[in-house]
Structure formats: C-alpha cells, structure tokens
NULUM-405468 format. One line per field, with one value per residue (C-alpha): residue in one letter; x, y, z. Coordinates in nm, 4 decimals, padded with zeros to 6 digits. Last residue first. Layout:
% residues N
aa: c(A:...)
px: c(X:...)
py: c(Y:...)
pz: c(Z:...)
% end
This chain:
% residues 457
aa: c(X:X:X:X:X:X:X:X:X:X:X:X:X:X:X:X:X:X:X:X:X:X:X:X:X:X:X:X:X:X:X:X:X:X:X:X:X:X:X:X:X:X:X:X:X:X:X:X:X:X:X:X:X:X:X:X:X:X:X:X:X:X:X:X:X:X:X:X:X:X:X:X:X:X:X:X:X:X:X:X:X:X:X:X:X:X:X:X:X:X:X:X:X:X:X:X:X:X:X:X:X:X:X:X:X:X:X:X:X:X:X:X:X:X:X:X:X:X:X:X:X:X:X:X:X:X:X:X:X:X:X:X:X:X:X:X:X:X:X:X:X:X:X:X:X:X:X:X:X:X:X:X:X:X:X:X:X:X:X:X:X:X:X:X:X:X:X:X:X:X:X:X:X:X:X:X:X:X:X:X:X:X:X:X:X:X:X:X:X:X:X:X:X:X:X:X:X:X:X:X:X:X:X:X:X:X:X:X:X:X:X:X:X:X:X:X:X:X:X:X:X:X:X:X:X:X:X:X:X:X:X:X:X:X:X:X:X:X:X:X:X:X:X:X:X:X:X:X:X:X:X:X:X:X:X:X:X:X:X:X:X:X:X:X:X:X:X:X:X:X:X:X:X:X:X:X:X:X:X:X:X:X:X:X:X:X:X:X:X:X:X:X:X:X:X:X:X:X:X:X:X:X:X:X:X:X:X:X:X:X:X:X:X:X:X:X:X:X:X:X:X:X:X:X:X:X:X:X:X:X:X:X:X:X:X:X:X:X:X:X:X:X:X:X:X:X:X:X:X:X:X:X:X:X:X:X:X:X:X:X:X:X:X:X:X:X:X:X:X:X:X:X:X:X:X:X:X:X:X:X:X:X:X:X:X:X:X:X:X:X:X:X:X:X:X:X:X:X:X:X:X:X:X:X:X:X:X:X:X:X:X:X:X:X:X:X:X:X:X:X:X:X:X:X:X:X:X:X:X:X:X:X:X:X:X:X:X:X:X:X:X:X:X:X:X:X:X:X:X:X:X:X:X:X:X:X:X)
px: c(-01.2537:-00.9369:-00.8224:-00.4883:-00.7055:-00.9433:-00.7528:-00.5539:-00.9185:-01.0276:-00.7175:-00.7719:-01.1026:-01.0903:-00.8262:-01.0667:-01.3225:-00.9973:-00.9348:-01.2633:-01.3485:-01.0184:-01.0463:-00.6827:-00.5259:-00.4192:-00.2197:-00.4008:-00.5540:-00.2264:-00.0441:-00.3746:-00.3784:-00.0107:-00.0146:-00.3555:-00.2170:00.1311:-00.0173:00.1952:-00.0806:-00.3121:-00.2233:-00.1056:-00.4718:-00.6777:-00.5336:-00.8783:-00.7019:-00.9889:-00.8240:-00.9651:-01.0223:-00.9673:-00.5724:-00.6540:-00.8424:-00.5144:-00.2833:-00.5281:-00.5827:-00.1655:-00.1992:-00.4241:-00.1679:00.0929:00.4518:00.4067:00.6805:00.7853:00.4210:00.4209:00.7060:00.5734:00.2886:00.4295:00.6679:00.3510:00.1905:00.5308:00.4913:00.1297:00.1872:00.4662:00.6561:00.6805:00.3451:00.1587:00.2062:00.5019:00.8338:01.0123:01.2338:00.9464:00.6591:00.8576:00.9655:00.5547:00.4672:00.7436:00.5830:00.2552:00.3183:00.5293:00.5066:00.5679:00.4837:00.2321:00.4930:00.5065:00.4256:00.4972:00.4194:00.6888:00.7263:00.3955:00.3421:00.0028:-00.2676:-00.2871:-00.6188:-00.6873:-01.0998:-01.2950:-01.6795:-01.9768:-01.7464:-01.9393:-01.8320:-01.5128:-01.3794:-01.0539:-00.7389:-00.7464:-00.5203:-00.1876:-00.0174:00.3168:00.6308:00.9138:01.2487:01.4153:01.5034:01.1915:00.9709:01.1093:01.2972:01.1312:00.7317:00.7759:00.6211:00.3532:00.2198:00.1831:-00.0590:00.0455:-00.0622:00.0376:00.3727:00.6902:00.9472:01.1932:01.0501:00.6908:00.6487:00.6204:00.6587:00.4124:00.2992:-00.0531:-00.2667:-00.1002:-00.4953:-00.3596:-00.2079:-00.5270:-00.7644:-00.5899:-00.5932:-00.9869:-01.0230:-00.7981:-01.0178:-01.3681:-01.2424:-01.2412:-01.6063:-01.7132:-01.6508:-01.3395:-01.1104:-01.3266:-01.2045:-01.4422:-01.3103:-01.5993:-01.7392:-02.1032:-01.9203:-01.6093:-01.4278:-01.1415:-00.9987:-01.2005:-01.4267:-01.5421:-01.4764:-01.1778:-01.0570:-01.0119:-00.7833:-00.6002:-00.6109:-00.4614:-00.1746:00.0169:-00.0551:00.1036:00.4505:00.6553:00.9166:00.8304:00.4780:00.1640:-00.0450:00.2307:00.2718:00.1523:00.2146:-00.0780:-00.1064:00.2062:00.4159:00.6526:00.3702:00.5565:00.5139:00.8105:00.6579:00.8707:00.5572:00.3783:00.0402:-00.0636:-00.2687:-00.5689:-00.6272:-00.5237:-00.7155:-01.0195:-00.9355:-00.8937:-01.2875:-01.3940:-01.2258:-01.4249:-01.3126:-01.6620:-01.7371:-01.6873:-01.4019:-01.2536:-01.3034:-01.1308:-00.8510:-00.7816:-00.7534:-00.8829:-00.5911:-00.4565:-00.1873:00.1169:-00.0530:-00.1472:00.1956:00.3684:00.2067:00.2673:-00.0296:00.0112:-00.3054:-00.3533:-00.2662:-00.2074:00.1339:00.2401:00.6140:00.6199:00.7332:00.5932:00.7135:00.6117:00.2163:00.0451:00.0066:-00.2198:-00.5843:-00.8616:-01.1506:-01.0911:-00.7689:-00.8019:-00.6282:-00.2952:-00.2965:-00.2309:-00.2836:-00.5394:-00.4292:-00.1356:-00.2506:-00.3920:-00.0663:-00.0635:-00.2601:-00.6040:-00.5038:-00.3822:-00.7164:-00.8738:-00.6789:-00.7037:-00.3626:-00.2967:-00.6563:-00.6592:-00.3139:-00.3514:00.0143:00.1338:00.2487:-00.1555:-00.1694:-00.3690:-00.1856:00.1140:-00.0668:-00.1712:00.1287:00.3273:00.0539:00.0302:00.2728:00.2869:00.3780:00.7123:00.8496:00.9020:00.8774:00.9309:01.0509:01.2579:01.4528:01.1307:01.2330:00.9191:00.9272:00.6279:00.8165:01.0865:00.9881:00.7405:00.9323:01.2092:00.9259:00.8155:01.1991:01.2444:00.9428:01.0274:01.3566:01.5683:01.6887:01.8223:01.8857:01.7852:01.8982:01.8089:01.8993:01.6625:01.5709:01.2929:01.4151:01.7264:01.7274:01.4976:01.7790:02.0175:01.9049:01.8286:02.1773:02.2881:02.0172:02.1713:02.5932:02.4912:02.3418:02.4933:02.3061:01.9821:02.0045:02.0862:02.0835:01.8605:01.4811:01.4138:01.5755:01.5151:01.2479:01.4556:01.3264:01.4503:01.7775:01.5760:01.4188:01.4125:01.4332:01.3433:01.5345:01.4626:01.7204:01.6528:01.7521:01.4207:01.2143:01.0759:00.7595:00.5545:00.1913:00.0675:00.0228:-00.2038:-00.4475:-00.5921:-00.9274:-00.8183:-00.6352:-00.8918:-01.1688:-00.9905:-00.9835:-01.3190:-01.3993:-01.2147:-01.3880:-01.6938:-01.6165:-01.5084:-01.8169:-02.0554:-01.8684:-01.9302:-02.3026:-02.3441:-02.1402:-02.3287:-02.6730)
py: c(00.2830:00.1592:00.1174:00.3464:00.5451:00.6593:00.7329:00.9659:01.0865:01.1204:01.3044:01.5611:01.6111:01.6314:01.9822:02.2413:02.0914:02.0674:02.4438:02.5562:02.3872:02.4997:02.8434:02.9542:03.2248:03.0581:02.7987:02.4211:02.4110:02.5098:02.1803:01.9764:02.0764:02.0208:01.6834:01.5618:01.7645:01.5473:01.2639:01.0003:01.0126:00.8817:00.5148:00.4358:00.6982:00.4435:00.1366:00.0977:00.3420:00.2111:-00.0089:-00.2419:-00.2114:-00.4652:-00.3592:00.0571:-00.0725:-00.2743:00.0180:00.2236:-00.0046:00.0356:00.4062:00.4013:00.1063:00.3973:00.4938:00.3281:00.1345:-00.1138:-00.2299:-00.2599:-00.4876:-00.7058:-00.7109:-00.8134:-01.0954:-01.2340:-01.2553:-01.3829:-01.6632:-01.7275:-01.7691:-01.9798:-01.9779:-02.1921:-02.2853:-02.0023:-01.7857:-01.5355:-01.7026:-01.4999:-01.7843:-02.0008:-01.7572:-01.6609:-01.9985:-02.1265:-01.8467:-01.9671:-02.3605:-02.1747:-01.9880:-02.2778:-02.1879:-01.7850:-01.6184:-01.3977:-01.2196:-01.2724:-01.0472:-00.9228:-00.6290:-00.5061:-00.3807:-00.5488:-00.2686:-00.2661:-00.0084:00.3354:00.4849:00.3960:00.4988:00.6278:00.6569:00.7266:01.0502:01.3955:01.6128:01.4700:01.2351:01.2743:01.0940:00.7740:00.8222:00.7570:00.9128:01.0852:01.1037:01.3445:01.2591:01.3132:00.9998:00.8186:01.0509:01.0280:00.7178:00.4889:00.6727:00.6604:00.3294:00.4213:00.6770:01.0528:01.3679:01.5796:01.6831:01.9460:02.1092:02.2310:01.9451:02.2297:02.3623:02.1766:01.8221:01.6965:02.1134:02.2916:02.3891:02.4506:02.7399:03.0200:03.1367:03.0463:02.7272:02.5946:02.7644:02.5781:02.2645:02.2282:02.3776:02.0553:01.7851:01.9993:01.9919:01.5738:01.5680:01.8483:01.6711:01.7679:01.4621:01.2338:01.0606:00.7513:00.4402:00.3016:-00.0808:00.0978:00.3636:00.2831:00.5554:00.7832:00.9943:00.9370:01.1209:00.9646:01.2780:01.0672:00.9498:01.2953:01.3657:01.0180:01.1362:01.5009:01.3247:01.2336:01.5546:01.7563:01.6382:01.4521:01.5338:01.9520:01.9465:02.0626:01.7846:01.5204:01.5288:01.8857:02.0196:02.1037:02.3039:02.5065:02.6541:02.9151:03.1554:03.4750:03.8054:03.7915:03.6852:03.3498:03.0665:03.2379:03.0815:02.7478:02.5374:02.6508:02.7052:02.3583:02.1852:02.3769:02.2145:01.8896:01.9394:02.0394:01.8164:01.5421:01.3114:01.3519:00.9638:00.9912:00.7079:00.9177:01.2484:01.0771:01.0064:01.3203:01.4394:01.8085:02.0342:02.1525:02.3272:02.1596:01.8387:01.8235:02.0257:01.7443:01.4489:01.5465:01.4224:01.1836:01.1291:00.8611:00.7129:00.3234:00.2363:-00.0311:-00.2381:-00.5934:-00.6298:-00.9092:-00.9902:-01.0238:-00.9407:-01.0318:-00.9069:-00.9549:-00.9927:-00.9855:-00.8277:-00.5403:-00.4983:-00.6041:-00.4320:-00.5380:-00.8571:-01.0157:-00.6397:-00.7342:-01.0631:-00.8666:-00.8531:-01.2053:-01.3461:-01.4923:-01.8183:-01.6764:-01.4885:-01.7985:-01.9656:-01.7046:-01.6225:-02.0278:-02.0012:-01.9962:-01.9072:-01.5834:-01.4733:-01.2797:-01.3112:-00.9401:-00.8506:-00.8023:-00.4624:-00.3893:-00.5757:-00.3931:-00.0251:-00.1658:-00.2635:00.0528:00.2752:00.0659:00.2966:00.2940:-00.1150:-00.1418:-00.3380:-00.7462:-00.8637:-01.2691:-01.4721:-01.1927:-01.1187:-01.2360:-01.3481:-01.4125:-01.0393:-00.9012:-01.0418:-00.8768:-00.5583:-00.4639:-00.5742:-00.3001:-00.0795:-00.0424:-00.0391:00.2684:00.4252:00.4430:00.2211:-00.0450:-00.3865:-00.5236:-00.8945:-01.1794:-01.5397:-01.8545:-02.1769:-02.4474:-02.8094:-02.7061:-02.7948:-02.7618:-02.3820:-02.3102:-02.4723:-02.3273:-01.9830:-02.0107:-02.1478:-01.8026:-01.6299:-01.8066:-01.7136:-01.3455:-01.2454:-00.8896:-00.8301:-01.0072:-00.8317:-00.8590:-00.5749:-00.3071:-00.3200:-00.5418:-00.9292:-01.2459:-01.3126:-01.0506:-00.7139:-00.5479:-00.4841:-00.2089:-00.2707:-00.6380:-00.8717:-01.2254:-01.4757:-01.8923:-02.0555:-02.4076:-02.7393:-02.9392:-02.7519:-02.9865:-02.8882:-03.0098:-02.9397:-02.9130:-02.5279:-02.5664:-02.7277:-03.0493:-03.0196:-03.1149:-03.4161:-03.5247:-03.4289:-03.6576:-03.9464:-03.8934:-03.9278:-04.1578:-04.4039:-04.2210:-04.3424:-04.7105:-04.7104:-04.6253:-04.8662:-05.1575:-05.0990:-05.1028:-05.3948:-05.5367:-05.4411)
pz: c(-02.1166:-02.2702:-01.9370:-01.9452:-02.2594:-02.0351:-01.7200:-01.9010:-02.0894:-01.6971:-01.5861:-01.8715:-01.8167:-01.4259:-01.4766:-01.4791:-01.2094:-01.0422:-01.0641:-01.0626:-00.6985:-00.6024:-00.6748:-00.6335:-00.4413:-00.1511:-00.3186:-00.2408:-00.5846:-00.7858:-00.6101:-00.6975:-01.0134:-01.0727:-00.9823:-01.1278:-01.4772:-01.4636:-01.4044:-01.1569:-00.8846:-01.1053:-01.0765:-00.7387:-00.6311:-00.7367:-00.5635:-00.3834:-00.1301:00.1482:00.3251:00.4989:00.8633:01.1477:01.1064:01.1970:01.5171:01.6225:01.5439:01.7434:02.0479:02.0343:02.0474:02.3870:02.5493:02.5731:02.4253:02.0825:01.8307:02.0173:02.0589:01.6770:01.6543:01.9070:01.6784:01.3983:01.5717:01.6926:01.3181:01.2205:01.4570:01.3863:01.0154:01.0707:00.6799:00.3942:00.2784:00.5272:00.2179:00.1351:00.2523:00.0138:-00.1686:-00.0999:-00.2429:-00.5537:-00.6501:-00.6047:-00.8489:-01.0932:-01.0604:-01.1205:-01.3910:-01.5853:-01.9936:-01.9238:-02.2156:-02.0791:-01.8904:-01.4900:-01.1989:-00.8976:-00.6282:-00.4065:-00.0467:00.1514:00.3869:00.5535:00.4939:00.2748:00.4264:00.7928:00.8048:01.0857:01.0370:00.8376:00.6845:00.5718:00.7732:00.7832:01.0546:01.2466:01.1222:01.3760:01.6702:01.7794:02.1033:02.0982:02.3002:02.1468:02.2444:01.8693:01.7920:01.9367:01.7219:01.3457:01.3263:01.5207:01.4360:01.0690:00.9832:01.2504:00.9672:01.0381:00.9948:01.2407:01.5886:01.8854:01.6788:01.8387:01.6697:01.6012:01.2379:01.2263:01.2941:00.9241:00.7582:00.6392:00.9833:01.0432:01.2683:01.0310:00.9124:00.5887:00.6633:00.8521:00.6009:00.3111:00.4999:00.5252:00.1313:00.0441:00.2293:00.1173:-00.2495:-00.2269:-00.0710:-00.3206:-00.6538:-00.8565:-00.7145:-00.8485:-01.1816:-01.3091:-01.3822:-01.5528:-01.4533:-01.3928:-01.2206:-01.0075:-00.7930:-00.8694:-00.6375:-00.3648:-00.0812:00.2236:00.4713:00.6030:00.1819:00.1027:00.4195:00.2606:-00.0936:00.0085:00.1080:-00.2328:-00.3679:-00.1695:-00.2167:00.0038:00.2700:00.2995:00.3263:00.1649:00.2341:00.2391:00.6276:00.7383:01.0843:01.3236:01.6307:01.5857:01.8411:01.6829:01.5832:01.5615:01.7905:01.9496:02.2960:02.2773:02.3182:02.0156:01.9460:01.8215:02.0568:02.1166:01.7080:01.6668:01.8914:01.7669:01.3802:01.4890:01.6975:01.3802:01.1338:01.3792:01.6776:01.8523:01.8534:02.2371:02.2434:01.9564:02.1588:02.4654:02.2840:02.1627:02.4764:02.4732:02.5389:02.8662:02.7167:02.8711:02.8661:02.5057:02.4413:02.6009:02.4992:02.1407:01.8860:01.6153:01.3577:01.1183:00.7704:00.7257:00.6574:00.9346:00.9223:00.9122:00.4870:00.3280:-00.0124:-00.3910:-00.3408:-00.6475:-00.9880:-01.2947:-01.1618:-01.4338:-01.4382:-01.6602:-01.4752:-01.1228:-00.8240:-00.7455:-00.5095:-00.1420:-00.0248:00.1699:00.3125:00.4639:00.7994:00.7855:00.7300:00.3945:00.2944:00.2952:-00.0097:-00.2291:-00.1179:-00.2363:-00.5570:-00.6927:-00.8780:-01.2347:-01.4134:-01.2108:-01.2483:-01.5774:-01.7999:-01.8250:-02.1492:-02.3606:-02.3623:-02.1335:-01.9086:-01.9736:-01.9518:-01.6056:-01.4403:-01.5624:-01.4234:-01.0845:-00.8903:-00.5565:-00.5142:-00.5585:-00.8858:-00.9346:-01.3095:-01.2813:-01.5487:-01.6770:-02.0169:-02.1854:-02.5464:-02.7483:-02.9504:-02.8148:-02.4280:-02.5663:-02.6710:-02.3865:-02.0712:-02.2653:-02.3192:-01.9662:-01.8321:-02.0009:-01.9026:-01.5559:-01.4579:-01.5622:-01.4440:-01.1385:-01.1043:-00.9036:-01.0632:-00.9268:-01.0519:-01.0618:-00.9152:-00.7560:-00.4025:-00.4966:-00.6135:-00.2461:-00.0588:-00.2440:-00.2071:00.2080:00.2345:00.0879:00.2863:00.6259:00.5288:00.4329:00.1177:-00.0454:-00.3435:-00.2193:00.0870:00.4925:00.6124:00.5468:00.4868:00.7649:00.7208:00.7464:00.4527:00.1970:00.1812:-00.1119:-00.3492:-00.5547:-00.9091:-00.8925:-01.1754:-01.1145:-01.3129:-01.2750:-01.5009:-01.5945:-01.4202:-01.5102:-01.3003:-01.0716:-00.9278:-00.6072:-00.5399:-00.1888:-00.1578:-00.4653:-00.1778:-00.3747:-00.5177:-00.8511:-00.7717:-00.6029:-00.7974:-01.0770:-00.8440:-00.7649:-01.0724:-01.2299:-00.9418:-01.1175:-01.4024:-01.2983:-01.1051:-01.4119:-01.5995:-01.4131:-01.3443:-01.7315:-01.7743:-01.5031:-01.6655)
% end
C-alpha cells in the first residue's frame, strides 16, 4: 500500500512537473542556436521596428538597428542574414526546388501580404511547414497589439495555418469614405456625418450627394466639380478590380465565400453585380470622377484609406472628414474592408528542424508580440499617429469605429485578384456596354476551376 501510495505521488509529482513545463507561456522559452546562420529573405527592404517605411532599413541600418542585430544574434547565439531573393513565379519554384531537394536557401520566406497565391500553392504542396503544431496560435495572437491581432496570420489552408504576420506597420488600411469640407459647405450638402449618426448613410443618400454636387462651376458647359472620384473602382492609381471587393463587401457581397469547406467564387451573384452596376451609373451619368480626387482636387467624396490621407490631402490643402463607405441595399451594417497594415507575411519550409526558436528570431528582431516590445506604448504611439492624420474629432470616432470591426476581406480577394479572367472580367463588366450580370456569370467557371485546383477542391 505504501509502495503503491509512493508511486502514485512520484507520478503525479512528474506530473505536475510535466504540466509545467508544458503550460508555460512560449514567450518564456529561451533558445540557443548553436552559432548557425539564421537567413530571412525579404522581397523589399521593409519596415524595421524603429522605423516607418523609409529610413532606417535592413540594407542600410543605422548605428541603433545595428546594435539592435547583435543584440538579437547574441541573444540566440546566431548570425543573422536578411537577403533579397526573387520575384513572381520565379521565386515560387526556386522555394520549390530546394526545399524538394533538402537545401532551403531561406529559413524564413518573408513576402507582402496581397497576394496569398504563392503561399497557398506551397502549402499545398507540401513546402510550407504548418504553424499550428509550433506555436499555441491564440496565445501567439493575443500577444500583438490588439490592432493587429487580426491579421496575426494568413488564412488557413485546409485547416492548417502556414504564415504569420512578419512586422507591424502603424499606418490604417481599412476602406471608407472622404468628403471635402469645402464643397460640403460651399454646397450646402447633407453632412455625412449626420446621416451615419442617423443610420441613413446608404448608396442612396451617396448617390444624391453626388448628383447635388457635380455640375459645372465655370459656365462652359463641362462638369468640372465632381461629386465622387473613384479610388480603385475604375481609377487612375490602381486598377478596378482591386476596389470593387470593398463596394462589394458594403452591400455584404464577397468574392469568394466558404461552402461546406468549398471555396466557392461569388463575384457573379447579385450582391457583387449591384457594387459594379452602382458605379457604372455614377460614371455614366458623369456624377463620378475616374480619377482619386478628380482632375484638380474638385471632387465632394472618394473612396480613400487613412494610409493615404498625409500624402494625398494635407499636401494639397484639402480638409476632409472620414466616414464609413455607405451601406448597400442589402448591408446589416457598416463594414471597414481591408484593415490594419501589418507589411509582410512569413513563413518557414517544412524542413526547418527549430520552428519555434526561428519564430522567436523573427518576433525579437521585429518586435512583433508583447515579448519584446510595450504593447501599450506602441498602441499610444498608434493612435497619436492617427489623430495626426484627421482635421476633426468626427473622423477620429471613425478610425476608432473602423478598429472595433473585423475585417471582412477573409483573404479571399489576395488570392483571386491575380487571375487573369477575374481581372479582365471585371474590367469588361464595368465598360458601359457590357452586361455585367452575363459577363461574370461568364467568367465564374473559370475562376472557380483556378480556385479549384489552388485548394485541390
């Protein structure tokens, strides 16, 4: 009976021992790496934890990200290497080939986050090493800045995560609606405002505002004044594919949603064809720009994200208010499509013998997780930022509304938009003379067999 009594509490002393050890925070953990080579390949010289998106990089360290570097090598006892590697396809196959072949020429795979094709053809096929046994994903999630906690991952491939968030970039991408002061005052237009406090912010009441407000100012008989200019539906920076999603997206349409654990292509069913038929009668009826903020900066509202507002508004005088894009007729309620800027997703090749000692190289050379950086410090720093950014306290309650809200992209669109038959349908759909129901009704097949063999669905 003692013996008996004396084993069961050396197990469970084992026990709880064991649970300890397994229960720790993976924050805690420590990892010596033995001298080796740590290489991350980058495909642009990015956002390092000091800096914005210019000075200083990871090709041209000052005197702080230097000591930053050597701090991080000693602390794992490795070298660190950043390179720059290929593009496209080319840089597809080359991950391909070696890791096939046993010879990774990266630990770490780093590549920005609008396009998950690459991503998810490699997983597929068996490159990309699946995060989910390596790290616990919650707690890894709750670790970031709360603003980013969304983003902390790609979206799953056949259940399986493969990439994480590789940096945090402080700047805002979520899709919304700017509107110029001036011509809202000059005109006496509806504050748009007002309309979202009212619930009555609606395609209906965008389109109204735009009829009042374009006309000709000169008495030449050409609309100069505009009431809405186009922002990657139909515009002149990106194409119109790209922005379509996020119009979609207000009048809850998709362009792919999930069916029974199918991807399942969208953009042919009425919510989506409503978003494009919308801007087709504003450019047709000469109400909307298609150009950002129309040819001299004389446009009432355009489609816009906060990213853009230092370098496109403040340059050029122009004091605007932020609102939500205005809800479809068949929307529940506002939604911020795109979301926060995290800069570059990662991953590693299913070869790699030390995930989580890489992983933990990533996050304190970036400063990702709460490990190695003041959450509530950079969560301060954000929002100053932000209130930079805006000319009234209206805009900011925006910002704020757009962060409570998850996004709603899904990461379909970062995988379709590179097909050539989604791009050109959409750019035939949106011509005048085009059907769009038939011509995206045309087109789903061949999307949806794309989509098809990228999933092996």
């Amino acid at each position: 009976m003692k013996n008996t009594a004396a084993s069961f509490l050396f197990l469970l002393a084992g026990l709880l021992v064991l649970s300890i050890f397994i229960l720790q925070p993976a924050h805690s953990q420590t990892f010596d790496l033995g001298g080796r080579t740590i290489r991350i390949e980058n495909p642009l010289d990015q956002t390092t934890p000091f800096s914005p998106l210019d000075e200083p990089t990871w090709g041209e360290p000052d005197a702080r990200l230097k000591a930053h570097i050597e701090e991080v090598e000693e602390k794992f006892n490795c070298e660190i290497e950043i390179f720059w590697g290929a593009w496209g396809d080319e840089r597809t196959e080359e991950i391909a080939s070696n890791v096939l072949a046993g010879e990774p020429h990266a630990d770490v795979y780093r590549t920005l986050p609008h396009n998950q094709v690459p991503w998810a053809s490699l997983a597929m096929d068996g490159i990309l090493l699946p995060l989910d046994d390596v790290i616990d994903l919650e707690e890894w999630r709750n670790s970031l800045p709360f603003m980013h906690q969304p983003q902390a991952f790609g979206r799953e491939i056949q259940g399986q995560v493969y990439t994480f968030t590789g940096e945090l970039q402080p700047i805002t991408e979520q899709i919304m609606i700017a509107f110029n002061h001036e011509i809202f005052d000059r005109e006496g237009l509806p504050s748009p405002y007002e309309l979202v406090d009212e619930g009555n912010w609606t395609w209906e009441t965008f389109r109204e505002i735009a009829e009042q407000a374009a006309r000709d100012t000169t008495g030449d008989g050409e609309i100069d004044q505009y009431g809405a200019g186009a922002w990657q539906i139909g515009g002149d920076w990106h194409p119109t594919e790209v922005g379509i999603v996020d119009w979609a997206i207000a009048n809850s349409g998709s362009l792919a949603r999930e069916d029974d654990g199918r991807e399942v292509v969208s953009f042919h069913e009425p919510e989506f064809i409503d978003a494009i038929d919308f801007w087709k009668g504003l450019f047709e009826d000469n109400v909307a720009s298609q150009e950002y903020w129309g040819p001299e900066g004389n446009v009432a509202m355009t489609v816009t994200a906060p990213h853009t507002l230092d370098y496109d508004f403040w340059e050029d005088d122009v004091e605007v208010g932020l609102v939500p894009l205005p809800k479809g007729p068949e929307a529940e309620g506002f939604v911020f499509p795109r979301g926060i800027g995290h800069g570059a997703d990662a991953a590693m090749p299913v070869t790699e013998e030390e995930p989580r000692a890489v992983l933990e190289v990533v996050d304190a050379l970036w400063q990702l997780t709460d490990t190695y950086r003041d959450i509530e410090e950079y969560e301060q720093q954000f929002f100053s930022h932000l209130e930079m950014l805006v000319h009234d306290r209206e805009s900011m309650d925006t910002l704020e509304m757009a962060l409570e809200q998850p996004d709603p992209w899904n990461f379909h669109y970062q995988y379709i938009y590179t097909n050539e038959d989604y791009t050109e349908a959409i750019l035939e759909a949106i011509t005048p003379e085009a059907s769009t129901t038939t011509v995206l009704s045309g087109s789903q097949p061949a999307v949806q067999s794309f989509v098809d063999d990228l999933f092996d669905q």
